[in-house]
Every structure is written in structure tokens, then in C-alpha cells.
N, C-alpha and C positions, 0 to 999 in steps of 0.2 A: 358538391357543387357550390356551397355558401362558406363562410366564416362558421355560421353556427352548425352546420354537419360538421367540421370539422372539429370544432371543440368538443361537439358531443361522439365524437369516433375516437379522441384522444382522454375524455373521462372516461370510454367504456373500457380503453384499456388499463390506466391506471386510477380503475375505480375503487378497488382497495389495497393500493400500495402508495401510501402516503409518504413512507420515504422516498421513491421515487420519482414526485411531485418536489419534495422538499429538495430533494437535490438537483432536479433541474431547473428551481428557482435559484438555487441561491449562486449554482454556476453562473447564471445569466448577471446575476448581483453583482458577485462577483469579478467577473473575469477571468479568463486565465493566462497567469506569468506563462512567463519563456521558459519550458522545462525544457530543453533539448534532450538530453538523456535521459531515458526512461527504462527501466527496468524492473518487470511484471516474475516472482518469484511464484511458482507455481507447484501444489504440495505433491508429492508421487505418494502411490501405495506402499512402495520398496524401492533402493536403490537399482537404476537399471543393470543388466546386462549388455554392456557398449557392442558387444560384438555381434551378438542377437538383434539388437536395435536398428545397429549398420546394415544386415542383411535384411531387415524388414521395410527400413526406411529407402533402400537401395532399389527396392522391388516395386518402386511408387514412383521412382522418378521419373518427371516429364509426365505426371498424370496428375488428376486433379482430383480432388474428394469435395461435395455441397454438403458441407456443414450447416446447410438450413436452406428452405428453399431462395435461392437464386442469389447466397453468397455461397461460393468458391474457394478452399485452399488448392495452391496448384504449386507442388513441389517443386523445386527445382535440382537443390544441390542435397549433397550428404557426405560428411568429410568426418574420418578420425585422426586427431593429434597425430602425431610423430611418436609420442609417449602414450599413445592407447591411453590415454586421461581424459579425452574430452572428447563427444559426438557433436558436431554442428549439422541441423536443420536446416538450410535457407528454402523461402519461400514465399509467398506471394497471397493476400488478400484482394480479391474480386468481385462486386460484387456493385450493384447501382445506391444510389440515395434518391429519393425521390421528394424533392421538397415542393412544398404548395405553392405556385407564384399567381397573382391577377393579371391575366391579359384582356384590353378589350372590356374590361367589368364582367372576367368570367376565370375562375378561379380552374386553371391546370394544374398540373404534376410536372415538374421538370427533371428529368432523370440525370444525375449528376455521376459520372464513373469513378469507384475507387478504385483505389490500386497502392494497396500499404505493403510495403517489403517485410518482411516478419521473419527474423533469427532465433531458432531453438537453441540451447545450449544443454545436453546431458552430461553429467561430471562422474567421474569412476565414485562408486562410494554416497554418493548424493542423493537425497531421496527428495532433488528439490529439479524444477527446470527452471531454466530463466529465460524470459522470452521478452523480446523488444516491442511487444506491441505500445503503442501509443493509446486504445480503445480498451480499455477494463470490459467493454460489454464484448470483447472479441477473447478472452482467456477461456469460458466455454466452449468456443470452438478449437481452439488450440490444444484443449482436453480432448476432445476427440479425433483430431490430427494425431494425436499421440497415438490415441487406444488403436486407430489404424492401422498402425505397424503389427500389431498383436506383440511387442515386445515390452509395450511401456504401459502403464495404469497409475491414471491419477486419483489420488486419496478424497477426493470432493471437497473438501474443503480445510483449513488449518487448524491446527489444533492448538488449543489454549491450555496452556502454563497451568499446573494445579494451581488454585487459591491458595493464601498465606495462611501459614496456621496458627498467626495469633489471630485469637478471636473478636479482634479490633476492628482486623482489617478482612476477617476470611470470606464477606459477604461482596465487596468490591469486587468488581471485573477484574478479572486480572490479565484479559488484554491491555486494559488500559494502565494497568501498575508495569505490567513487560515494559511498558515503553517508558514510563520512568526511568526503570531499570535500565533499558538501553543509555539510553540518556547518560545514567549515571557511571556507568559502568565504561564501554565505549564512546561517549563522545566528548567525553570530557578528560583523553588519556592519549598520551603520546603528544604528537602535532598536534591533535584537532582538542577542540574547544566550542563549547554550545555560546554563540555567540547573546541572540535571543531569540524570542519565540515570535509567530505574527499572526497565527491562526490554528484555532483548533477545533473540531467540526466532530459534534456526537451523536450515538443513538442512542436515546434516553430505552432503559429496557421495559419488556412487554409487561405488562398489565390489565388486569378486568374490573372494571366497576362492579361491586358487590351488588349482590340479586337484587331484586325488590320485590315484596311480594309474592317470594316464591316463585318469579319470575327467572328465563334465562339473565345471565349477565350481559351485559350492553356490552363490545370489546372497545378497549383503548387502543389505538394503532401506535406501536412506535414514532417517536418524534426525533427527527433532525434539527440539534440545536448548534447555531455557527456559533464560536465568542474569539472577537479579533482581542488580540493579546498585548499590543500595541509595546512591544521589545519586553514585557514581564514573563518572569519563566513562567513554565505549567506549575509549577509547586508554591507560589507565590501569588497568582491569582484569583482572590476570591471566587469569582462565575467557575470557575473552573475547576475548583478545591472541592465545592460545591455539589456539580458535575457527576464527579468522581465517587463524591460520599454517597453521592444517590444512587449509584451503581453502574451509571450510564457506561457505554463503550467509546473509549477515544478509538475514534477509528482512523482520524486522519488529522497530520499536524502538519504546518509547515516553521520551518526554522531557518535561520541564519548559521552556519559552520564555520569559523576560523579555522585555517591549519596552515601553518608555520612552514614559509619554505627558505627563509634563512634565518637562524636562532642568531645570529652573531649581527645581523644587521636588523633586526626585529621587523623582517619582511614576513606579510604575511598577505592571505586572500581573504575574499569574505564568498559565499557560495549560498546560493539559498537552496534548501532542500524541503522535500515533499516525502513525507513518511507516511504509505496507506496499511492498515489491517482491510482488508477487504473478506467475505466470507470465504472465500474459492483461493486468495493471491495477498501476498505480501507486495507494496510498490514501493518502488525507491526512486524519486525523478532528482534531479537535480540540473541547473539553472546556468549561466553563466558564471565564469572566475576569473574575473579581470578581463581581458582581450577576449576568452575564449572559453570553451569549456573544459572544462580537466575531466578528460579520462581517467586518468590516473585514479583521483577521486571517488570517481563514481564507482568504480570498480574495488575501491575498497571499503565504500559503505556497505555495496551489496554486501562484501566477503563478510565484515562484520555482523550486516543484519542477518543474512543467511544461517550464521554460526551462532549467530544470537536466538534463532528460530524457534529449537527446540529445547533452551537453556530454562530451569526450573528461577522463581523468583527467589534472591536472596533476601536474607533475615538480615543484611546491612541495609537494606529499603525502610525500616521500620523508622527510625527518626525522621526520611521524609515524608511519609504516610504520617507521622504522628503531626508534621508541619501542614500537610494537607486536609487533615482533620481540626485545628486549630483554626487554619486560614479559610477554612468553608461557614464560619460563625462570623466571618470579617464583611465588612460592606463595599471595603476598600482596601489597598494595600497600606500600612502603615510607613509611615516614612520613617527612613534608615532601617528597616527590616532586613535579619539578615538573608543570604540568600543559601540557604539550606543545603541544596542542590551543588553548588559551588564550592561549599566549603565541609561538603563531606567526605570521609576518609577515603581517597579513590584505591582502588587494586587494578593497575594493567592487566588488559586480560590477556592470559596465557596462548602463546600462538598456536594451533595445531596441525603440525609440519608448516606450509607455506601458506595456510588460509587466512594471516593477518595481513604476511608482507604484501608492502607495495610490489606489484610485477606489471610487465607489461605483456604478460604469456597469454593463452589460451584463453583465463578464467572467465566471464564473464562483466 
């Protein structure tokens, strides 16, 4: 009925989950850019059985399943490729918002209707789904749209890269060294090119205050640290070298992408992209490209991060690691530093069948 029931109904829920808090502060801080394209990579137990799937998913159509009380999936369609390669999902998010408004000096619920279109994609061979949701808090529900069919089961959450085994770096997160890695490997090969970086948003890792007294230990919550990056790469920025050394988890980056659509005219775009590690989902959002959005694009970062998923770290990371351990004792960037990242020995990575090229087919 007041302002203050209301905050004290929103500490009891996120009374001990600080990143939670932290991250719906710093949204608000923030803002958020134009991602038009979104795509939520979602880990499977095993690669599905398409045809299994299709008769499970078949047997649902036009029915609905409450994935939590009083939101709604309500399936609609179910299609396989032409080439038995791909299962498409479509279907439909239901469910109310209820936001606090003052009328009169008396504080109502105003119940707002969703209604989000939501595309599965299963791929022959894939132990991944890709799903369009726009809402990260809606991929546990889409995990059990799945388990629904009784054909498909998702793995709970992703799986991180073994640690590096020089003893330098083996304590690092090595989510956060993957995505160097991606970095290095893929986006700095063929057309595309890491333009620069603008934001990189961490989870500092868990830790406990030492006893006292024979006492239990007090616990430290994880911390949400933002560091806008203001066009300096991730391997060049002190705060963020820093970051890294400390063990923290790069969970989410956003960047700028060049890629090259005429070498002979030296045309190019510029795209901003949103790279998530999320616990449950890999995200890939990406922004407008000139006039409009490139599909095309988008649909070959997934391919890349997808294939990048479950790729082990290489032992050619080490001289950037060894620059990100140098530049974590820095207070600042030095002028004319080189830029590490840039001018290390890149290796194209190897296509496997059509999971690099550009298409315009089925993939996601």
C-alpha cells in the first residue's frame, strides 16, 4: 500500500543476492543501446534426436505449458528443414507485468500484457539451442519448454574451458581468458576486425572473511564491477588487466566489429556487439550496421561463438596473458603502447563443413 512496503517486499527478495541488485542498478545507469538481434545460445545435455523432437514437439501444438505460475509458453508451430538439419520451435511468451503506479495518493498494480514471439532452433549434431528471446530471465523457462517434449534435455548450465596450464595464468577464470581467446582468434580474421572495446561488466569471485575468534566466517557476496573501456582494448586496460588477475569473471563485453564488404573500395561497417557468458546461456546481441541490421552478421557471430563454445584455450594466448599481467601494475595506459591483441600471430580458424561460411540457410 506505501513506497516503503514496497522496498521492503523488494529487499526480501533480493535480500541476499547482491549481484542482482548490482545489476539492476547499473541497467538503470546505464541504459540500453539498440540490440535488435538477439540470440540466447542454450547448452543441451546431448545433441538432439531431430526426428524424436519433431514428434514430441508435434504433440503440443496449439497447447500451452505455465512454466511458472501465470506465465504461459503456448506453442504454435514445429517445422523440419528440407535437409532434416534443423528443427524450428515457434512460439509465444504470455504472461502479465504488474507495475506499481500512484493513483489518487494510493499506490495500485497496473497489470501490463506480454506477449514475446520466441524461435527455438535444434541443429542435427548440436548440443546447443538458439533461442530469440530478448529476456535472459525467460531461458529457464525455455529449458523446460524443451524437457516438455521428453526428446530434448538441457545441460543446466555451460561449461568452462579447462584452466591454462602454465602456472602463470592457471588460477584466472578461464571464462574470461575464452573470450580473449575469441577475440583473438575469431574476430580479428577474415572480414571482421575488433574495432574497439566500450564496456566490460564483472563478477568479482566468491570469497569469506577469515574466522574471528573461532567464530563462523562473515560471507563476502560477489561483486558486480562495470569499467567503461572508452575504445581501449580489454588487454590494454589497466581496471580490467587488473580484473582479470584477480580472478574475477568477464561475463559481459560490449564492442564495436568492422567487417569488410568491399576490399577494393575499402568499404566497410561498423556494428556494435554484446557478448554475454551468462550461467545457464551464451548471448550474442548485436545492433545496427549502417541503414539497418545485418543478418547476415549476426548469424555468423553466433556460428563462430557456438563453434567457439566448447573450444579448449590455446597456448598462443600466453604473450597476451603475459601483457595483461604487466598492464594490471599500470595505473594508466602508456602512450604509444603497443597493442598486443592486434598484432599477434593470428591462425584463421579452420571451417567445419559450413559452420564458418556466410549463408543465408536454415542456421540460426
Amino acid at each position: 500500500p506505501t513506497k516503503a512496503a514496497l522496498v521492503k517486499a523488494l529487499s526480501e527478495e533480493y535480500k541476499e543476492d547482491l549481484d542482482e541488485v548490482a545489476r539492476l542498478t547499473l541497467k538503470e545507469a546505464q541504459g540500453e543501446p539498440s540490440f535488435g538481434l538477439i540470440t540466447r545460445l542454450l547448452p543441451l545435455a546431448k545433441a538432439p534426436d531431430l526426428m524424436l523432437a519433431k514428434g514430441g514437439f508435434e504433440s503440443l501444438r496449439g497447447h500451452y505449458f505455465e512454466v511458472k505460475p501465470t506465465a504461459f509458453f503456448v506453442y504454435r508451430d514445429v517445422s523440419l528443414s528440407s535437409d532434416e538439419q534443423f528443427l524450428t520451435i515457434t512460439g509465444a511468451m504470455r504472461s502479465f507485468q504488474a507495475m506499481p503506479v500512484e493513483v489518487m495518493g494510493k499506490v495500485e498494480l497496473n497489470p501490463r500484457p506480454r506477449k514475446d514471439d520466441i524461435t527455438i532452433k535444434l541443429q542435427q549434431g548440436q548440443k546447443w539451442a538458439t533461442v530469440t528471446a530478448r529476456r535472459a530471465s525467460d531461458l529457464p523457462s525455455i529449458g523446460a519448454v524443451l524437457r516438455r517434449s521428453g526428446a530434448v534435455s538441457t545441460a543446466g548450465s555451460v561449461a568452462s574451458p579447462e584452466p591454462m596450464t602454465d602456472p602463470r595464468f592457471a588460477t584466472w577464470d578461464p571464462r574470461s581468458l575464452w573470450i580473449l581467446d575469441l577475440f583473438r582468434r575469431d574476430f580479428q580474421a577474415g572480414a571482421l576486425s575488433l574495432e574497439d572495446t566500450l564496456m566490460a561488466n564483472f563478477d568479482s569471485p566468491k570469497s569469506a572473511s577469515p574466522k574471528t575468534n573461532g567464530g563462523d566466517a562473515e560471507p563476502v557476496f560477489p561483486k558486480l564491477d562495470s569499467v567503461k573501456l572508452k575504445g581501449r582494448m580489454l588487454h590494454d586496460h589497466p581496471e580490467v588487466c587488473s580484473r582479470i588477475v584477480e580472478r574475477a569473471h568477464l561475463k559481459e563485453v560490449e564492442f564495436r566489429l568492422r567487417k569488410v564488404t568491399d576490399a577494393a573500395n575499402n568499404y566497410a561497417t561498423l556494428t556494435r556487439v554484446q557478448l554475454s557468458w551468462e550461467r545457464d546461456h551464451l548471448a550474442v546481441m548485436t545492433g545496427e550496421s549502417g541503414e539497418g541490421f545485418d543478418q547476415e552478421l549476426h548469424r555468423l557471430l553466433v556460428r563462430l561463438v557456438r563453434s567457439a563454445a566448447e573450444r579448449q584455450l590455446s597456448t598462443e594466448l600466453i604473450p597476451i596473458l603475459e601483457n595483461v599481467q604487466e598492464r594490471s601494475k599500470e595505473s594508466d595506459v602508456k602512450a604509444g603502447a603497443k597493442r598486443v591483441l592486434a598484432e599477434a600471430s593470428l591462425v584463421p580458424p579452420e571451417p567445419e563443413g559450413d559452420e564458418i561460411a556466410v549463408s543465408s540457410g536454415e542456421d540460426a
